[in-house]
Each structure stands twice: as structure tokens, then as C-alpha cells.
N, C-alpha and C positions, 0 to 999 in steps of 0.2 A: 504494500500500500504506500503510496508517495504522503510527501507531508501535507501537503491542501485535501488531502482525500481525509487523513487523521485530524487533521484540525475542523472540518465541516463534519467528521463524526463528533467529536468532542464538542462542539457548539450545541449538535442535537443533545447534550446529556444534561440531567438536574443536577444543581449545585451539590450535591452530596454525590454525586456519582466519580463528580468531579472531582473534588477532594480524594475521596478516592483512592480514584486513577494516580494525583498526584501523590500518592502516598506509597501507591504500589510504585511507582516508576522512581520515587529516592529509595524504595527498601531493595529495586537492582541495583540501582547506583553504589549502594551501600554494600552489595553481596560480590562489586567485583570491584570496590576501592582499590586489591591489592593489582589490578591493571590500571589505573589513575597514574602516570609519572608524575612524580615531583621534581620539578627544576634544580638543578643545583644552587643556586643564589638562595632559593627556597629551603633547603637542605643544609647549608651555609648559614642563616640565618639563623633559625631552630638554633643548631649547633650552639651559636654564638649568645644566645637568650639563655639556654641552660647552662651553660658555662660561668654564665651570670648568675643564672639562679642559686646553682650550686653554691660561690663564692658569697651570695648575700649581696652580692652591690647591684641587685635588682630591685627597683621598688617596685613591691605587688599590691594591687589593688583586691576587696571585695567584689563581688558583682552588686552588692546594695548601693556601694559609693558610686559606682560607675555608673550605673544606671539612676541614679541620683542629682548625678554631675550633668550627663546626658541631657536629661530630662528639663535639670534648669539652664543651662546651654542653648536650648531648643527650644524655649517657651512662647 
């Protein structure tokens, strides 16, 4: 099936069908992660954050403050 043929099927469907479908199509995503490459810069990074972390000279946030922060940032 081509993609205009799946999205004119997906248009026919009710909002919960929808969801879903989008639910089912992250839980493949999710079942072949281990074929997803990660970039080396990306891989590099990571690296470099733990490295930090390990050592303490990382400041780590809550997710309450962040999304706190976010929130009044945004307002």
C-alpha cells in the first residue's frame, strides 16, 4: 500500500482507532530500537555527560523543577 492510500485509510478511522494505530506503530519502533543507529557525535556526547555525571561536576535537575521552570518560561 503506498502512503496516500494509508493516510486516506487512517483519515476514515475514529479518534481512538487512531491512537491506537499510533500506539501500535511506537510499540514496532520500540521492538527494533536495536536497528535505530546512533550517530557518533550522538555516542560522543552521552559519553561525555556520564563522564560528568560520574565525576559530580554535572548539575542535575528534578523533573518537578524542570517542568516548573518550563512552565513559567512559557507562560
Amino acid at each position: 500500500m503506498r502512503p496516500d492510500q494509508i493516510k486516506d485509510e487512517i483519515s476514515r478511522l475514529e479518534l481512538s482507532e487512531k491512537l491506537l494505530l499510533v500506539e501500535d506503530i511506537w510499540d514496532a519502533i520500540a521492538a527494533s530500537n536495536s536497528e535505530i543507529p546512533m550517530p557518533e557525535w550522538q555516542k560522543r556526547e552521552l559519553k561525555k555527560r556520564y563522564e560528568e555525571y560520574k565525576q559530580g561536576s554535572l548539575e542535575l535537575h528534578d523533573w518537578k523543577s524542570v517542568h516548573k521552570g518550563l512552565r513559567d518560561k512559557y507562560k
